[in-house]
N, C-alpha and C positions, 0 to 999 in steps of 0.2 A: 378337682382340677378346675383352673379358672377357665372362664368362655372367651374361645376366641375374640379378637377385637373384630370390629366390625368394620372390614374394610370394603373400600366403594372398588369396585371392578376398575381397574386400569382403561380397560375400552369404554368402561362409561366416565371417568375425568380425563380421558385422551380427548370423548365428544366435547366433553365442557371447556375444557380447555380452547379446543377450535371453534366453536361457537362464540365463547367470548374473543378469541382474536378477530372472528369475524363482525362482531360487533364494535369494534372497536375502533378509532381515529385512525390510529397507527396502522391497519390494513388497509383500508381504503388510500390513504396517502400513498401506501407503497403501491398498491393494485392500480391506481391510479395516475398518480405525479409520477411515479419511477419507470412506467413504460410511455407516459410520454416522452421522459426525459431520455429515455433509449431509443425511444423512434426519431428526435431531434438530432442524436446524434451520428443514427445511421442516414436522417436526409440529407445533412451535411455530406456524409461519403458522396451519397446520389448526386446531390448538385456537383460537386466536385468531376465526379465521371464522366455526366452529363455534360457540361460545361465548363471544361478544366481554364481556357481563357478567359473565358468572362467573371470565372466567381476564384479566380485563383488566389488574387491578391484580398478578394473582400474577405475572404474563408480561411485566409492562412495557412490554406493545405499544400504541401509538399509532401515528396516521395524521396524515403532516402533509403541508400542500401544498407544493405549491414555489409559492416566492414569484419572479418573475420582476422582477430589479433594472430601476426605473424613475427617473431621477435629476430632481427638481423641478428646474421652469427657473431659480433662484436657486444650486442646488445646485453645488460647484464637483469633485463627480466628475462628469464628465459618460460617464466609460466605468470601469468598476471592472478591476480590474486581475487576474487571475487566474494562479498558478503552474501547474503541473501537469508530474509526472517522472515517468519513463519515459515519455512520451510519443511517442516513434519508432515503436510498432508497438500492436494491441492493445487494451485497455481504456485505456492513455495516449492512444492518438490517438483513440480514440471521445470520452473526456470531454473533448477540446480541442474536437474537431468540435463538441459540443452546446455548450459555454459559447461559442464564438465566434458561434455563428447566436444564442444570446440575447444577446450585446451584451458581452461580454464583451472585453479584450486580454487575449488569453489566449499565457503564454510557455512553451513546450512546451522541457522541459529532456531532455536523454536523452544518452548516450555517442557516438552514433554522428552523427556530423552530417548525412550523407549523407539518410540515414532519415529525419531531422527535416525535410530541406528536403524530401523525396519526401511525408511526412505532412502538412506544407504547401502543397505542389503541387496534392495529391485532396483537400482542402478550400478549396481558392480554386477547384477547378474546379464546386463545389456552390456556394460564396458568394464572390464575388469580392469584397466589400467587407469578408471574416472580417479582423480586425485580431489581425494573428498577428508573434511573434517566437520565436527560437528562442536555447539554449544552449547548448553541450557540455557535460555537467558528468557525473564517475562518482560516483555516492554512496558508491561503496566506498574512496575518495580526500578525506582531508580538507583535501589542498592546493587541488583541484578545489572543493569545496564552496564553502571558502575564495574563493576566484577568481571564484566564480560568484556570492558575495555582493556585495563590492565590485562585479562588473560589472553587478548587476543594480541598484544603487544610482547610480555612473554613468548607467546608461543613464534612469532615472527621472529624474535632474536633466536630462540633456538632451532630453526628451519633454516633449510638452504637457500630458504626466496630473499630475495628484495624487502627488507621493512618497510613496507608502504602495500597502499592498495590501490586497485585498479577500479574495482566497481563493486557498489555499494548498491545493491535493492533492497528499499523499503516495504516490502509486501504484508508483514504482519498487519492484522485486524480482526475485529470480531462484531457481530451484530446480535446485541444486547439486548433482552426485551424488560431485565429489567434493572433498577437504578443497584448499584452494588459499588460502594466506594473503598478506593486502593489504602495498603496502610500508608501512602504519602496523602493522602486527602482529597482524592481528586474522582471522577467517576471514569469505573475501568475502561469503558468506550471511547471515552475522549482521550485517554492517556494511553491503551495502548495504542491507536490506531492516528492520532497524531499526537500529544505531546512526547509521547515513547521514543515516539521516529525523529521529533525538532532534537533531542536531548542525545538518544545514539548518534545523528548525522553531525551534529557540532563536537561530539566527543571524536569520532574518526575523519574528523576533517584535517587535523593535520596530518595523519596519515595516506592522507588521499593527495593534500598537496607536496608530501615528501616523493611523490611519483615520478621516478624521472621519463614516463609515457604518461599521453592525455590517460585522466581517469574520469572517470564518471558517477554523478548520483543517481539513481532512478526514482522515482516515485510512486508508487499503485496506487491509485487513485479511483475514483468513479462518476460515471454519466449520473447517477444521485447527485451531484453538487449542483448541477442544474436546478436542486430544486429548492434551493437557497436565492431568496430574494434580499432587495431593500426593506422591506415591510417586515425580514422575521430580523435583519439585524436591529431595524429603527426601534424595536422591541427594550434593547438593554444594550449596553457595549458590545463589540464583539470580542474582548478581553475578559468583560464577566460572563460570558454566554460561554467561554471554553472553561476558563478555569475555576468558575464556579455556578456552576453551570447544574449540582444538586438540586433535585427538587424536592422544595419545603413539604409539599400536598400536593396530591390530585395523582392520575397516574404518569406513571414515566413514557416523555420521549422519546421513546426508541426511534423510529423513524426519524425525525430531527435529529436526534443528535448523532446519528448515522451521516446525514446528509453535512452537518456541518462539519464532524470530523474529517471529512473528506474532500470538504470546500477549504478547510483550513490546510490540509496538507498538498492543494493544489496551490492555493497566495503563498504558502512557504516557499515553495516551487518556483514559483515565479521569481519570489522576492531575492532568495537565494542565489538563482540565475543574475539577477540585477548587481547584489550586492559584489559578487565574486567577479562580478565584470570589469564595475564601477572602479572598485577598488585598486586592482590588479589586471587590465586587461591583458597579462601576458601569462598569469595560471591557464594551463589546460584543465580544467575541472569544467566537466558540464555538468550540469540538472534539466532532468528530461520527465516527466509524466507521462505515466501510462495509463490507460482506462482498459481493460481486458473488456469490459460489457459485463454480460452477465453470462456467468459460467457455473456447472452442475457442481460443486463441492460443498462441503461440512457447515461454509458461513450461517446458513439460517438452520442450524439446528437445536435452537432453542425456540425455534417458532411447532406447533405443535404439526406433526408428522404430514397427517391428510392435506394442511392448510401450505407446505411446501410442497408434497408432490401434485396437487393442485396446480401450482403456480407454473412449477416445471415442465408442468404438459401444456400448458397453455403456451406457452413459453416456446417448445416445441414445436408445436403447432403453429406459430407464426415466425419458425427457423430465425430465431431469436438466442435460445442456448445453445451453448457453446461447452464440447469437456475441455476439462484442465488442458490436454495438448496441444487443444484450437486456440483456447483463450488465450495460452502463455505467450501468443504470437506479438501480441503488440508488445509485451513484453520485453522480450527478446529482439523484437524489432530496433526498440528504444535504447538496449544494453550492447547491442552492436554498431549503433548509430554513428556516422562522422561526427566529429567534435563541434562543428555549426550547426549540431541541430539541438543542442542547448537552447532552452526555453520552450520548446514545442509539447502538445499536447497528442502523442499518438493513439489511435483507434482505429480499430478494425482491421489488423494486420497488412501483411503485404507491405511494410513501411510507410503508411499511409498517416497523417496526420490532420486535424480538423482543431476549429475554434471552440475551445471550450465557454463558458456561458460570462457573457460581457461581465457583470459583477467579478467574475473572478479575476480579470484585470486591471481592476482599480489598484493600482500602485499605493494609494495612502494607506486603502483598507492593507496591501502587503506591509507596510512599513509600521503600520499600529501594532500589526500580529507578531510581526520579528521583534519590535522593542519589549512588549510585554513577554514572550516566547524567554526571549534573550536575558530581561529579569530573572524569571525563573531558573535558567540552566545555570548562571552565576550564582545562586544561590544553594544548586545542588553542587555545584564545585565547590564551594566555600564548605558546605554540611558534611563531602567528605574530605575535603582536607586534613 
C-alpha cells in the first residue's frame, strides 16, 4: 500500500495563510486607509447633524423620503418591475426582500442558482404573495450578461407587466485577493463589480427608458473610493488602470483594485446622471449611489477566516458594522427616492446623503471613463450580433 501523502494540517496553512495577509501591503491598506475612509464618511453625517445650516450646501447633504410606488387605478403598471444582482446572499437578497414586501416584482440575478431559489424560499416564507423571479447570470461573463438580456426581455413579453422597468440595482461584486482573469480578458474584480454593471446598465437602458413612470438606476458602491487619489491615477491612464489593469509581476492588488472598481462605478454614476440629463432633460431616469458602509456578509471570504473575524469585531466594537438588514438601508433609501435626488451619494440610512470624495467629481475623469467604457460595450454588441 502506498504512504499517505504528506499533508500540512489545514489549521497550520489557515496560520500561514493569515500571517502572510498580515504581512502583507494589501492589509495594512485596508486595516488602515479603509477605516479611515469610513470614519470620513460618518464625520460628514456628524457635521451635517451638528450643523445642518452652515455645512448644508458645502456637504451636499440632503434628506429625502422614500416615496412608496402607488400605481392610480387607470395606471397600466400596476406592479413596477425591479432588477437587483448579486442578490443570492447578503445586501442582494436583503434589498430583494424589502422591494418585494413594498410591491415590487423584483428579479433577483446572481451566479449561483441554487442560492437564488434558497433566497426565494426565506422570503416567501415572510410573504407568501412576494412576486419574485430569478436569473443565473455572472457579471464577469459578457456572453452571460448577454443571455440574460434577451431572456429578460422574453420573459416581459410573456408576463402580464409593463415591458419596461422601473429599477435597476447594481449590487453585485466581489473582493479578490487574487489576480484570476475572465474568458473576455479582463480581471474578474474589475469586470464583475464595475465593467459587468457599465455593460448590464447600457443593455437595459432602453428598457428602463421605455417606462412610462420615473425609473431608476441604483449603484452600490463604497466609502473605499475614498481612497483613490491623483497620485494612484497619475500612475497610468485611468482607462489602462481598468481595462488592463493585469499584472505582469509582483503580487496582486487586491485592495486597489477594490478601491478603484468602486471609484469607477461611482464617475459612471455621475457621469450617467450627466449624460441622461444633458441629453434628454425630460427622461425620468435617475442614477443614485449608494454606499451601505461596511456590512457583516460573504465579501471577504477569501481573506483567510481569523484575519476577517478579527476585523469584524473591531469593527464592532467601534459600532461600525452593520447586518445586511441595517446596511440595505441606504439602499433602499436610494430605490425609493424622489426623482430629484438623481445624482446624490446616500449613506448612513435614514435618507440621508453626504459628499462623496472630491476626485470622484471630476467631470473629465467621468467623461474619459464613459468614452473608453462606451468603446468597449460597442464592441461587445457588435461580437454578438
Amino acid at each position: 500500500m502506498a504512504p499517505a501523502p504528506n499533508l500540512v494540517p489545514s489549521s497550520r496553512a489557515s496560520a500561514m495563510a493569515a500571517l502572510g495577509m498580515l504581512l502583507s501591503y494589501d492589509f495594512w491598506r485596508m486595516a488602515v486607509l479603509w477605516t479611515l475612509a469610513l470614519i470620513c464618511s460618518h464625520f460628514h453625517l456628524l457635521l451635517t447633524a451638528c450643523f445642518p445650516c452652515i455645512l448644508h450646501w458645502h456637504h451636499r447633504s440632503r434628506f429625502y423620503p422614500r416615496c412608496r410606488f402607488s400605481s392610480a387605478p387607470d395606471s397600466i403598471i400596476k406592479r413596477p418591475v425591479c432588477v437587483v444582482t448579486g442578490a443570492s446572499s447578503g445586501l442582494g437578497a436583503a434589498a430583494a426582500r424589502a422591494l418585494a414586501f413594498q410591491g415590487y416584482h423584483v428579479i433577483l440575478v446572481g451566479r449561483c442558482l441554487q442560492l437564488l431559489q434558497k433566497t426565494i424560499g426565506e422570503i416567501k416564507q415572510q410573504d407568501n404573495d412576494a412576486s419574485l423571479s430569478v436569473f443565473e447570470v455572472d457579471l464577469s461573463s459578457f456572453s452571460s450578461i448577454k443571455k440574460f438580456e434577451s431572456g429578460i426581455k422574453q420573459w416581459l413579453l410573456d408576463s402580464n407587466l409593463h415591458p419596461s422597468i422601473q429599477l435597476l440595482i447594481n449590487n453585485a461584486g466581489i473582493l479578490a485577493t487574487s489576480c484570476r482573469v475572465t474568458s473576455d480578458g479582463y480581471d474578474q474584480m474589475m469586470q464583475t463589480n464595475f465593467i459587468g454593471a457599465f455593460v448590464l446598465t447600457n443593455l437595459l437602458l432602453p428598457l428602463l427608458k421605455f417606462s412610462p413612470v420615473p425609473s431608476k438606476i441604483v449603484n452600490v458602491t463604497s466609502f473605499t473610493h475614498r481612497c483613490i487619489s491623483n497620485t494612484d491615477l497619475n500612475e497610468g491612464t485611468l482607462g489602462a488602470k481598468i481595462f488592463d489593469c493585469l499584472p505582469t509581476s509582483g503580487s496582486y492588488p487586491s485592495a486597489r483594485t477594490y478601491e478603484l472598481s468602486k471609484f469607477c462605478l461611482l464617475l459612471f454614476s455621475y457621469e450617467l446622471h450627466r449624460q441622461l440629463h444633458l441629453v434628454d432633460p425630460s427622461l425620468n431616469i435617475s442614477v443614485i449611489a449608494a454606499d451601505p458602509g461596511v456590512v457583516e456578509t460573504q465579501i471577504m471570504r477569501e481573506i483567510p477566516p481569523i484575519i476577517s473575524e478579527l476585523a469584524f469585531k473591531a469593527l464592532r466594537i467601534m459600532r461600525l458594522l452593520q447586518s445586511p438588514e441595517s446596511g440595505v438601508n441606504s439602499i433602499i433609501d436610494a430605490a425609493l427616492a424622489p426623482s430629484d435626488a438623481s445624482g446624490e451619494y446616500f449613506f448612513g440610512g435614514r435618507g440621508r446623503t453626504v459628499r462623496s470624495s472630491k476626485l470622484s467629481y471630476n467631470a473629465q475623469l467621468g467623461k474619459n471613463l464613459w468614452s473608453r467604457s462606451m468603446m468597449l460595450f460597442e464592441e461587445v454588441q457588435r461580437s454578438f450580433d
